[in-house]
C-alpha positions in Angstrom: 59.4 -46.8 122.8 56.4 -45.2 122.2 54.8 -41.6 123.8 52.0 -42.6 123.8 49.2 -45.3 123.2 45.8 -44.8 121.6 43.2 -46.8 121.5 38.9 -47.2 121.2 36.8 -47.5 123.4 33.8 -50.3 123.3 32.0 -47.0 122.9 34.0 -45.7 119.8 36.4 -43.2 121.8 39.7 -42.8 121.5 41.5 -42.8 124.9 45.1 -42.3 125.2 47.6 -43.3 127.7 51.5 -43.0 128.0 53.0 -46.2 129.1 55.2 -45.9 132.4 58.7 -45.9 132.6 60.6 -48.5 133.8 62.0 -46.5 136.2 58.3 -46.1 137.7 57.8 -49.3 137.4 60.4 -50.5 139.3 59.9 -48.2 142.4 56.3 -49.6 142.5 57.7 -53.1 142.5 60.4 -52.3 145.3 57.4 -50.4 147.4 54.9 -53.8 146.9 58.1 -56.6 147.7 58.7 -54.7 150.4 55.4 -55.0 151.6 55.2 -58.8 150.9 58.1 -58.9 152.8 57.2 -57.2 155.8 54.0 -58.9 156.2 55.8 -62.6 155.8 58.7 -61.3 158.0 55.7 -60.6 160.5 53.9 -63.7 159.9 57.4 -65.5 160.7 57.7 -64.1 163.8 54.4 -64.6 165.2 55.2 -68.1 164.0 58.2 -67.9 166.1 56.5 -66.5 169.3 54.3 -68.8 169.3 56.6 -71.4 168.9 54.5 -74.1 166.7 57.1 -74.6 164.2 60.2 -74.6 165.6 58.5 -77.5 168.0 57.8 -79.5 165.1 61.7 -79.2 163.9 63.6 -79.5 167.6 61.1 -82.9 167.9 62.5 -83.8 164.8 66.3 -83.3 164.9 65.6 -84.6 168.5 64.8 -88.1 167.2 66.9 -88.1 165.2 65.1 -88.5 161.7 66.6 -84.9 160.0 69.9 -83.3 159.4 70.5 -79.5 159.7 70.7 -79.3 156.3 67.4 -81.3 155.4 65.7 -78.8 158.1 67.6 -76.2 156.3 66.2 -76.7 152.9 63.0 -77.2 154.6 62.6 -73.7 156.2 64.0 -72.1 152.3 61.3 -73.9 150.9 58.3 -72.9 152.9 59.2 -69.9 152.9 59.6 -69.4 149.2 56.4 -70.7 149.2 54.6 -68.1 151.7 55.9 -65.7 149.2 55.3 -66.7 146.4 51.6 -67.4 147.4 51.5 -64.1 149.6 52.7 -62.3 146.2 49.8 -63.7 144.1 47.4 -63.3 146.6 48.6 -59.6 147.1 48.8 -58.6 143.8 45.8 -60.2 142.5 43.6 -58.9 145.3 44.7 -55.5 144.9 44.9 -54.6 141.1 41.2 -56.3 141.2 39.8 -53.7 144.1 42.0 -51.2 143.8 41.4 -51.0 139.4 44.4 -51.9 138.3 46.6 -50.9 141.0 48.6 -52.1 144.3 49.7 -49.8 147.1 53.3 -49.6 145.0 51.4 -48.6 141.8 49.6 -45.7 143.2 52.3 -44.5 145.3 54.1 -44.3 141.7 51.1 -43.0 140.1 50.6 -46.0 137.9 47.9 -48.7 137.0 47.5 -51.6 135.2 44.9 -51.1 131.9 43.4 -53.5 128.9 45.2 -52.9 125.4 41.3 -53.1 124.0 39.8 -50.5 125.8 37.9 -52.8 127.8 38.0 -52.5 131.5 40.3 -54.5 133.1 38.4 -57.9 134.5 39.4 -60.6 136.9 40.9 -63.1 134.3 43.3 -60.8 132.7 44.6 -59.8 136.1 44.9 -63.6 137.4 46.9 -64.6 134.2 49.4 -61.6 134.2 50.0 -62.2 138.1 50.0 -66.1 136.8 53.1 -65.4 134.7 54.5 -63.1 138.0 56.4 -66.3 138.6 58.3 -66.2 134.9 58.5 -62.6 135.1 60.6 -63.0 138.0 63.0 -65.2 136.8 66.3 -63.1 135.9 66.4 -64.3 132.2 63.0 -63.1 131.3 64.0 -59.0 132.5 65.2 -58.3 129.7 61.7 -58.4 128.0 60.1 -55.2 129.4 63.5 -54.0 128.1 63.5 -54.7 124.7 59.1 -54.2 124.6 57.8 -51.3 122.7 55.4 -50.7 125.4 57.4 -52.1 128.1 55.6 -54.8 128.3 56.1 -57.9 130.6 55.2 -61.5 129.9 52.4 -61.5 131.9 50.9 -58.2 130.4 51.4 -59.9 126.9 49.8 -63.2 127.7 46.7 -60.9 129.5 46.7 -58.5 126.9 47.2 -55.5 129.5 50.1 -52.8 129.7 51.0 -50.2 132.8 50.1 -46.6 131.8 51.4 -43.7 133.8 48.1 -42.1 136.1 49.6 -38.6 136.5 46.5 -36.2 137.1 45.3 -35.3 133.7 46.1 -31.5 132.4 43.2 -29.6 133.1 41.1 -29.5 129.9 38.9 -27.0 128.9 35.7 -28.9 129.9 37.1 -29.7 133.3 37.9 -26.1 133.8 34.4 -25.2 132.7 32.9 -28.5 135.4 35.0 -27.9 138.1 32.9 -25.2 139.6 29.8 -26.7 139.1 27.8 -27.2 142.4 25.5 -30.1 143.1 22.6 -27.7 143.3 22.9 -26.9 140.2 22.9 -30.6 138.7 19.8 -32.0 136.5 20.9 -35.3 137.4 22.5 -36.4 140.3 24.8 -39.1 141.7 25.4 -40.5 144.9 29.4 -42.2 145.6 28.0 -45.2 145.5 26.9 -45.1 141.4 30.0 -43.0 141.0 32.1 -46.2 142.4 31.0 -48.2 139.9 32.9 -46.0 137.2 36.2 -47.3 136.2 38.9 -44.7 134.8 38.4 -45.6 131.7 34.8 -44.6 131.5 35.6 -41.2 133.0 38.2 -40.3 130.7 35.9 -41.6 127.4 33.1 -39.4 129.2 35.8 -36.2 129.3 37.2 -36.8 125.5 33.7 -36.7 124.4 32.8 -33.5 125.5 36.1 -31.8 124.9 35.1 -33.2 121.3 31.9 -32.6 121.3 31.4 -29.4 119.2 34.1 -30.6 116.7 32.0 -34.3 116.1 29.4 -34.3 112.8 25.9 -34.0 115.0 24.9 -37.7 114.3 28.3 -38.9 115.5 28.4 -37.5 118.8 24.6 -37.8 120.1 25.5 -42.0 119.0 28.7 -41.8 120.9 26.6 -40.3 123.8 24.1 -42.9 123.3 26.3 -45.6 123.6 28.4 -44.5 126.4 25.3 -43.4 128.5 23.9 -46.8 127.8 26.8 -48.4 129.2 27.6 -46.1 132.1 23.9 -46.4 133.1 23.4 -49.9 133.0 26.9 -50.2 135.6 25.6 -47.4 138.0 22.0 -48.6 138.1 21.2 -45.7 137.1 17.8 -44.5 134.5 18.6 -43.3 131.3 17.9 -39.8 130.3 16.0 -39.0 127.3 17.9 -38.5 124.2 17.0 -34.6 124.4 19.1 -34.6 127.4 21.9 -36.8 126.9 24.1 -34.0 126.8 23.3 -32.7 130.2 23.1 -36.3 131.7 27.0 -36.5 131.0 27.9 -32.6 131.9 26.1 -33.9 134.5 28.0 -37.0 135.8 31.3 -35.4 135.0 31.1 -32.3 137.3 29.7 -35.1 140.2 33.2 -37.3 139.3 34.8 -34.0 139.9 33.4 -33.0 143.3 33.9 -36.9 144.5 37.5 -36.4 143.2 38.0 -33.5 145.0 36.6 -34.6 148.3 39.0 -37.6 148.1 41.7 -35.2 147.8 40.9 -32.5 150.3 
């Protein structure tokens, strides 16, 4: 299995990632069934309380039209089927708001990313929780196994893989951005344009300026140009002149680094 996995940006940088474990990756799956679980075992009861559905089945084996073991299968089946829907539902919704994860996969300090580089969008993560019902099929385990990447056969079919999220080591630009204050900013942004910002453009934002005095001069100001192009058009944001491109993204990492921090503290 691989360390590591590199790959380019639609802005031409290289972001790496080290694919989780499987050991991860399990304990994120036992956290999110166990979630599913408890919510359906909920949904059951109130079921229950209320009494609707066992109405339905004591009129039935009251007339006698069913056998215990016809109203047996019956029960099995819908619940198989509130959790198999509840599952989808669950895991679609939150790796969609929640960029790439579920409550399991942060807990773990994972999240689901695009093998391109491209952010991860809403039909990649409805087909790999589309293939969640293969995936859990006994047989098919063995595939993340025997996968380079530990890859399932939803994250194949999608074209995603999980990375490991672990805090980044503290590079040298974020040592020297960490202590910026917002006075001090040229530009500034409010949560709300720094929302917008997946992960991905963050880190490609950070590996450029760690890079930056090692890049040929017409190299890095395009780099800029095309991630500031991007990252502006998805915050809403103006474009700074070319002059100051440099500062616009000193700029927007030190604000990422404050918002981080206030989530944290």
């Amino acid at each position: 299995m691989t360390n590591s996995l590199q790959f380019e940006t639609p802005e031409n940088v290289q972001v790496q990632y080290k694919p989780a474990g499987l050991g991860t990756r399990f304990l994120a799956w036992f956290i999110d069934q166990f979630l599913v679980w408890t919510v359906l075992f909920v949904l059951i009861l109130l079921l229950t309380v209320v009494g609707t559905s066992l109405e339905v089945l004591d009129d039935w084996l009251v007339s006698g039209s069913g056998d215990p073991a016809e109203m047996e299968a019956y029960v099995v089946g819908v619940i198989v089927l509130l959790f198999g829907l509840g599952s989808f539902v669950y895991f679609t919704a939150a790796e969609l708001f929640m960029h790439g994860q579920t409550v399991g996969k942060r807990a773990s300090k994972i999240r689901v990313v695009k093998l391109d580089g491209f952010s991860l969008d809403a039909g990649s993560i409805f087909l790999r929780n589309v293939f969640r019902v293969i995936d859990n099929i006994p047989v098919t385990w063995i595939i993340p196994v025997m996968s380079k990447r530990s890859q399932r056969m939803g994250d194949m079919a999608s074209g995603t893989i999980v990375v490991s999220d672990e805090p980044p080591e503290l590079t040298n630009i974020r040592v020297e951005l960490s202590g910026q204050k917002a006075i001090e900013a040229e530009f500034r942004f409010d949560s709300r344009a720094l929302g917008e910002l997946k992960p991905n453009d963050i880190k490609a934002v950070e590996q450029l300026l760690e890079r930056w005095q090692d890049l040929p001069f017409a190299q890095r100001n395009q780099l800029a140009h095309q991630i500031i192009a991007a990252l502006a058009k998805k915050m809403n944001v103006d474009r700074p002149p070319r002059e100051r491109e440099l500062r616009f993204l000193e700029d927007l990492l030190a604000a990422e680094l404050r918002r981080q921090n206030r989530l944290l503290g």
